[in-house]
N, C-alpha and C positions, 0 to 999 in steps of 0.2 A: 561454460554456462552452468550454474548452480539445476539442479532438475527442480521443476515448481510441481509440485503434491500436496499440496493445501485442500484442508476437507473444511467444507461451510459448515459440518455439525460440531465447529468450534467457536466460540464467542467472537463477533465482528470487532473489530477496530473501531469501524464506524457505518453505520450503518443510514441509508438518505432515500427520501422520493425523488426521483428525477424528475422536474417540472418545464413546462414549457420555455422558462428563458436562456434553459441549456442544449434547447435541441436548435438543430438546421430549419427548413420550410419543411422537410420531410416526416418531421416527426423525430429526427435520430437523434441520438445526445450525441455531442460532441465529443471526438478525442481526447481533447483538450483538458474540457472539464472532468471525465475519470480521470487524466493522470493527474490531476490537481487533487481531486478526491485520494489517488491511492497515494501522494507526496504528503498530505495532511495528514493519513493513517501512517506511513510511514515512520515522518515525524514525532508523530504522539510517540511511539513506539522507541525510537531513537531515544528520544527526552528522558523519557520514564528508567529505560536502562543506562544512561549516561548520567541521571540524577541532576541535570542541568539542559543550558543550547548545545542542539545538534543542528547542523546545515547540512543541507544535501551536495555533493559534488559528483554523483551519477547517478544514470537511471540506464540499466542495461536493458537487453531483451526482451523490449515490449511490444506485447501481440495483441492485436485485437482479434479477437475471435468469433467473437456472434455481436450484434445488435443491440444496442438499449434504447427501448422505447420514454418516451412521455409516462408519466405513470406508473414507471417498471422501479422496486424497490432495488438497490444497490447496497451491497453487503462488500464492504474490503475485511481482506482476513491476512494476517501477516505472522511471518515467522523469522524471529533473531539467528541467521545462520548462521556468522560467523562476527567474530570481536578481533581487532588489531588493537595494536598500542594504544589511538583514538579512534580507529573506524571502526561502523558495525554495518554489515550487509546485511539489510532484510528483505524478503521474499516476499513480495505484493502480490494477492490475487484478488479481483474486483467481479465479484457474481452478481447479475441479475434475478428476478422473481417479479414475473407479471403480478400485480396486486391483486388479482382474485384468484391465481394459484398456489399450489404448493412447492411447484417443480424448481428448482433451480437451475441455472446454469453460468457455469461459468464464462463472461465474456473480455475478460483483460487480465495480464499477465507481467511481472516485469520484476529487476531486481537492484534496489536500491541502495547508494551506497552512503553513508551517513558520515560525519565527522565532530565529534565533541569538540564545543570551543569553551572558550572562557569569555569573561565579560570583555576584553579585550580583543577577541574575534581570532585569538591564538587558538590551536591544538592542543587540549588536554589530555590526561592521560583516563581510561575508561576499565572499570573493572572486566577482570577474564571472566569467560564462558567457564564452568567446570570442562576437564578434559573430557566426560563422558559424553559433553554436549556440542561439542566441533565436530 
């Protein structure tokens, strides 16, 4: 498993309120809807360095780790670990922030694996990482 050390004092991916039509009876957000959120950041992410579609074909090692309430701002933060011929693995982490503080925390974890296509829905080929960057 790739190690996850993502720091929030770097520009989100994407950054959302979490509103009541994504939580339980209890108030919690859903699973569901963060891995959708951190699939979306991912994505942008994939796209932007593939310079075209990217599809997802995994989602490893995903933790939830604390809570997200109704209200709590949700920051995904992502990092391009690694490039193959067409695939790029990157490093999702999903932090919460109750809306009237400052603290963060991190509550979801996981590591995504991308695939450039073509308009055809083939494998393309996707620029390298510099070496100093693997």
């Amino acid at each position: 498993m790739i190690p996850l050390n993502l720091s929030p004092s770097s520009e989100p991916v994407i950054r959302v309120t979490a509103m009541p039509a994504d939580a339980n009876v209890y108030g919690d957000i859903f699973g569901g809807w963060l891995l959708c959120l951190m699939d979306n950041g991912a994505g942008l992410m994939a796209s932007r360095y593939s310079r075209g579609r990217a599809v997802t074909i995994a989602m490893d090692g995903v933790q939830f780790l604390k809570p997200v309430k109704v209200g709590d701002e949700v920051s995904v933060f992502g990092e391009l670990r690694k490039v193959g011929r067409s695939s790029m693995t990157i490093v999702i982490e999903a932090w919460r922030r109750d809306r009237y503080q400052t603290e963060t925390i991190k509550v979801t974890e996981a590591v995504f694996t991308f695939v450039a296509v073509d308009d055809a829905g083939k494998p393309r080929a996707v620029a390298q990482l510099p070496a100093n960057q693997e």
